[in-house]
GUSE-229141 format. One record per residue (C-alpha): residue in one letter; x, y, z. Coordinates in pm, whole numbers, m for minus. Example, Ala and Ser with C-alpha at 12.3 -4.5 7.8 and 13.67 -1.06 7.14 Angstrom:
2
- r  px  py  pz
- A  1230  m450  780
- S  1367  m106  714
This chain:
338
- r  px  py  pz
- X  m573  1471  m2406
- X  m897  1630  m2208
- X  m769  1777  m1883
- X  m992  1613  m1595
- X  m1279  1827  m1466
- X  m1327  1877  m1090
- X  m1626  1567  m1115
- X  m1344  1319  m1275
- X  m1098  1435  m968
- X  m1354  1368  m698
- X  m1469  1050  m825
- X  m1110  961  m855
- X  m1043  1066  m534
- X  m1316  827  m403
- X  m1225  526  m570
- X  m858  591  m432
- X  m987  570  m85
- X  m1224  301  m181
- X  m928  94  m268
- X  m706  101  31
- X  m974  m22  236
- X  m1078  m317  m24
- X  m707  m448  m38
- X  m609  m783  121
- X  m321  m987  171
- X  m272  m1234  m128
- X  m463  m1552  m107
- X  m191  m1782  m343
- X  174  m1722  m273
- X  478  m1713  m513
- X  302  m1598  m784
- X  406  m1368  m1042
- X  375  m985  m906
- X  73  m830  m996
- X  m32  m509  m872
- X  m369  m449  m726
- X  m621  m180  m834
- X  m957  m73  m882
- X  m1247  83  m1159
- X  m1523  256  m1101
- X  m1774  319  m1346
- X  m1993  632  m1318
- X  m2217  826  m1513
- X  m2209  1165  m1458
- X  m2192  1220  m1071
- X  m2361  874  m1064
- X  m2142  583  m897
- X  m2255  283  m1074
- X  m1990  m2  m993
- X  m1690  m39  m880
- X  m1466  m384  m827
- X  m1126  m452  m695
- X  m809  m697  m902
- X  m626  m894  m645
- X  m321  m1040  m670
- X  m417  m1375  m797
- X  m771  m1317  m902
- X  m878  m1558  m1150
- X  m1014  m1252  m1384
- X  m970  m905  m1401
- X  m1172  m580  m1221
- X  m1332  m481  m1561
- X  m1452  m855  m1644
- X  m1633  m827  m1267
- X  m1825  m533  m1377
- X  m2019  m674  m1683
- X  m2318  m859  m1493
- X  m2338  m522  m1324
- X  m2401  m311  m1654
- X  m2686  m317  m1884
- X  m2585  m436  m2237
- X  m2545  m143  m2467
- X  m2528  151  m2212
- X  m2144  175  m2112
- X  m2084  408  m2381
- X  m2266  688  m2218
- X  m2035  627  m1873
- X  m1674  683  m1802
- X  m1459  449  m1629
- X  m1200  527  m1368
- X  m870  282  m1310
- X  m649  376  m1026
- X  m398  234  m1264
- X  m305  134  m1635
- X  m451  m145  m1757
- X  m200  m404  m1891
- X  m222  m459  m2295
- X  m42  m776  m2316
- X  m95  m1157  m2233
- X  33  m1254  m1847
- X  m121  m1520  m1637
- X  m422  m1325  m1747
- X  m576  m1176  m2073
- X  m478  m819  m2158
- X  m712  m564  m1949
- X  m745  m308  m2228
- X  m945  m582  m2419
- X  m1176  m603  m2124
- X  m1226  m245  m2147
- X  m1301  m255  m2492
- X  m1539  m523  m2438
- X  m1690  m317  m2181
- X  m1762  m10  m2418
- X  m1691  289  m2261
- X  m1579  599  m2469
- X  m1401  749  m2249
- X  m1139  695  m1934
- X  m943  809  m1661
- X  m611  624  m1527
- X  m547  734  m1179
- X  m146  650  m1270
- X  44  494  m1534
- X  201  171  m1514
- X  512  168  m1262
- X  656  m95  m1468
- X  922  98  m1730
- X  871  m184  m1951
- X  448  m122  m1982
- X  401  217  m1921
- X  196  354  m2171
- X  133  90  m2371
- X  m235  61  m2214
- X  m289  393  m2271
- X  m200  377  m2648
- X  m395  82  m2679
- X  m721  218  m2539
- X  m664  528  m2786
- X  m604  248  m3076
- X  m940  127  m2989
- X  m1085  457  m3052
- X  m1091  547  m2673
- X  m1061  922  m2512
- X  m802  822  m2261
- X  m714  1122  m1941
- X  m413  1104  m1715
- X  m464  1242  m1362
- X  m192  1487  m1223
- X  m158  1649  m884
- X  m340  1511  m598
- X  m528  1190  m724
- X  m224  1061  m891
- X  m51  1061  m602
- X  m339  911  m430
- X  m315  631  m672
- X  21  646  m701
- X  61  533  m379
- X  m180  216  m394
- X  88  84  m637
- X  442  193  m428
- X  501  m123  m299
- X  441  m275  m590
- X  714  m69  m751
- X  934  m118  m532
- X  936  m480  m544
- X  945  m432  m904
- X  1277  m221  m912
- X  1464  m315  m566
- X  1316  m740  m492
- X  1223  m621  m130
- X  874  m546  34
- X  809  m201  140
- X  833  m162  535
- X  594  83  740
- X  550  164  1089
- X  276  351  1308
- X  456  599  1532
- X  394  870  1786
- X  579  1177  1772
- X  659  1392  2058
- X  870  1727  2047
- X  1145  1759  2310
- X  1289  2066  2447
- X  1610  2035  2283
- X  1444  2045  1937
- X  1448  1633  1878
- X  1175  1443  1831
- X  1071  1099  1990
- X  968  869  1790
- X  761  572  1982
- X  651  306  1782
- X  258  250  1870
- X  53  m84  1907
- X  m261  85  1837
- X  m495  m56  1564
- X  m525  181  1234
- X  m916  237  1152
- X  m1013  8  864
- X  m821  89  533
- X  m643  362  614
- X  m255  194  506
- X  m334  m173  407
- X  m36  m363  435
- X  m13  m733  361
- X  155  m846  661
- X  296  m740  1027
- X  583  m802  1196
- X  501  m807  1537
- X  637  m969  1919
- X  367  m1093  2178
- X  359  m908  2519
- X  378  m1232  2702
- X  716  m1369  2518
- X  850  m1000  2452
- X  1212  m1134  2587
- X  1256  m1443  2361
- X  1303  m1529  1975
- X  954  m1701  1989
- X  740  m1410  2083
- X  814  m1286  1700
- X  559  m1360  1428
- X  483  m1306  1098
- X  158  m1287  1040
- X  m121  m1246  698
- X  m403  m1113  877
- X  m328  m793  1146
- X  m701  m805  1236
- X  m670  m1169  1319
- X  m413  m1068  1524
- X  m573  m1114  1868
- X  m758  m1472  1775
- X  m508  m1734  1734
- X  m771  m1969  1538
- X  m841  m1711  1280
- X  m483  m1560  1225
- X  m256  m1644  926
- X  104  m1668  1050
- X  348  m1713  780
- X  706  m1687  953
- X  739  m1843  1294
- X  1103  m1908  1490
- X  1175  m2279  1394
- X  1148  m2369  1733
- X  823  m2290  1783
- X  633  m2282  1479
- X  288  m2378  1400
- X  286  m2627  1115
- X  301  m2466  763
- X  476  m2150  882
- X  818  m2065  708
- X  1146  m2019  948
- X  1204  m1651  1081
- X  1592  m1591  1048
- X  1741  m1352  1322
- X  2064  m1144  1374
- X  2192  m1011  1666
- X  1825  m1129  1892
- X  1612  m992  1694
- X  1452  m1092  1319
- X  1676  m1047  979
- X  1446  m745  857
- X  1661  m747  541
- X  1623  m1091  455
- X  1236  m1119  540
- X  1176  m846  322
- X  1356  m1022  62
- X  1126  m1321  73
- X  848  m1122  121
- X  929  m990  m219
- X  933  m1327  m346
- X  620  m1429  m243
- X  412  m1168  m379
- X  360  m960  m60
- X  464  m630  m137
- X  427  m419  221
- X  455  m502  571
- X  449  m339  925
- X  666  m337  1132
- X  536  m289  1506
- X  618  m277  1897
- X  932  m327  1909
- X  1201  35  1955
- X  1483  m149  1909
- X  1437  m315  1554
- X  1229  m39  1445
- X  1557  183  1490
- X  1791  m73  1317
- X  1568  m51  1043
- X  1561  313  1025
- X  1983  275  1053
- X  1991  52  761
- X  1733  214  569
- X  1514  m26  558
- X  1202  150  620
- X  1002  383  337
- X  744  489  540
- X  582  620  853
- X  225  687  990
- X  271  959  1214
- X  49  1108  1456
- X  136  1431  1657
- X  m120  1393  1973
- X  17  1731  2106
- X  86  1954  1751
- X  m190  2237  1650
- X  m69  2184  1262
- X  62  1788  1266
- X  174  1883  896
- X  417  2179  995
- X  526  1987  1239
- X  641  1703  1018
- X  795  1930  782
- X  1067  2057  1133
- X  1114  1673  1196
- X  1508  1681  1123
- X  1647  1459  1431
- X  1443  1192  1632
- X  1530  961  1900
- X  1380  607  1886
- X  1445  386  2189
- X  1798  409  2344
- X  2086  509  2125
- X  2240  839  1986
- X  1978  1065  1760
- X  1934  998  1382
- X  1941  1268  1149
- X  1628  1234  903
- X  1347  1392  745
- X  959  1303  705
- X  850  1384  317
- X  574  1390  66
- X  317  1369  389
- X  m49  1360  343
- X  m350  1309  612
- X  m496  967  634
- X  m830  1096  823
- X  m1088  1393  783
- X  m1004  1537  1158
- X  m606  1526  1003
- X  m432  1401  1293
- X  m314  1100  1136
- X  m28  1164  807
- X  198  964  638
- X  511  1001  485
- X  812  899  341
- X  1144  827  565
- X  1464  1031  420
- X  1792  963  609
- X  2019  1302  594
């Protein structure tokens, strides 16, 4: 297997980022899972196109790029997958033949499948078809990697992965508070397919919470997508939010969320729930920002006890974090309970 050259890295890198910010909630729900990811086809240092598979795209991201290449030519370029193409028949054809159709000679998978049960069987069957096949490591296979987590953790566990968007303060004691923020995320930087979210102006009753498709659409109620409503007050079409103790049944949403084919959500502006969750474990990741930390990564790697709204201090740790913007103020990472 070629190792990949610092050009196959950096385009790598780029169609990573590309991809978070081309991801969207699924149109169709309860289909089968599908995981969404991206090619790019370049030649050389030459981008010359790139397309996105969406959960419940009638064809594949390969099959999008063949208006887009001259007949004939593909053999000179190398294509770039964030992810393994499948080699069997699902609700769609198998990828690999799309790739063979394509014509390339050579390509790089950002990540092999997360699925046990097809990983590496697009890889051998792109080398079958006489294709030079690369496997990223470090850095861009964790950036791809990562485009896929939810997915594979729907996969193994039947629950959507949970985020939330926090700001973290040191106190003098050595804690750390932990204030979950209602501030909009620039444009792609952690796509999630839904948020969990109260409204300001019915924060102290069961029908401020909503479920909603579109977090952008958030703030105009004609344009927003709201899939789980309290049954008292829900719009028609939306699906009953359950609740425990006052506040929504995080474990059994995520459980449905699962089912439908919606593989992350947000959790947001609400202390109290966001610290159950953390309690039962429910959520995988943070995005952190440190407004008043020199080095926001060092000071993610002393996170060891936080407080989050009232209640005693937990006891975990922030791992695996990596900047989501070029000033790096912004990180994410993974939620360990000690």
């Amino acid at each position: 297997m070629v190792e990949l050259s610092d050009l196959d890295r950096s385009l790598l890198r780029a169609l990573a980022a590309k991809a978070r910010g081309e991801r969207r909630a699924p149109v169709r729900l309860g289909l089968k899972a599908e995981p969404f990811w991206g090619a790019l086809l370049a030649a050389g240092n030459r981008e010359l196109a790139s397309s996105f598979f969406q959960p419940g795209d009638s064809e594949d991201a390969i099959k999008k790029m063949f208006a887009k290449v001259p007949e004939g030519t593909a053999e000179f370029f190398t294509l770039y997958l964030t992810l393994e193409p499948r080699a069997g028949f699902e609700r769609l054809p198998p990828v690999t033949e799309s790739v063979r159709r394509l014509g390339v000679k050579r390509v790089v998978l950002g990540s092999l499948d997360p699925a046990h049960r097809f990983r590496g069987e697009g890889k051998a069957a792109l080398e079958g078809h006489g294709i030079e096949v690369s496997i990223a490591d470090g850095e861009e296979a964790r950036e791809c990697q990562s485009i896929v987590d939810d997915y594979a953790k729907s996969m193994v566990r039947g629950v959507a992965q949970l985020s939330a968007r926090v700001k973290v303060a040191e106190l003098q004691n050595g804690e750390y508070d932990l204030d979950i923020s209602q501030e909009a995320l620039p444009a792609g930087a952690h796509p999630t397919d839904a948020v969990i979210r109260r409204t300001g102006r019915m924060a102290d009753s069961r029908g401020g919470w909503m479920v909603v498709l579109d977090a952008d659409g958030w703030e105009r109620p004609s344009d927003r997508t709201i899939l789980y409503q309290p049954e008292d007050r829900a719009v028609a079409g939306a699906r009953r939010l359950s609740f425990e103790g006052g506040r929504p049944n995080l474990a059994a949403l995520l459980r449905d969320l699962a089912g439908l084919g919606i593989y992350s959500a947000e959790l947001s502006n609400d202390g109290e729930l966001f610290r159950q969750a953390l309690t039962a474990g429910l959520v995988d990741t943070v995005i952190a920002e440190f407004p008043n930390a020199e080095d926001p990564a060092q000071a993610a790697a002393r996170v060891t006890r936080v407080r989050v709204a009232s209640g005693a201090p937990l006891d975990l740790r922030l791992e695996g974090a990596r900047f989501l913007d070029t000033e790096n103020r912004r990180l994410e990472a993974r939620v360990e309970l000690n």
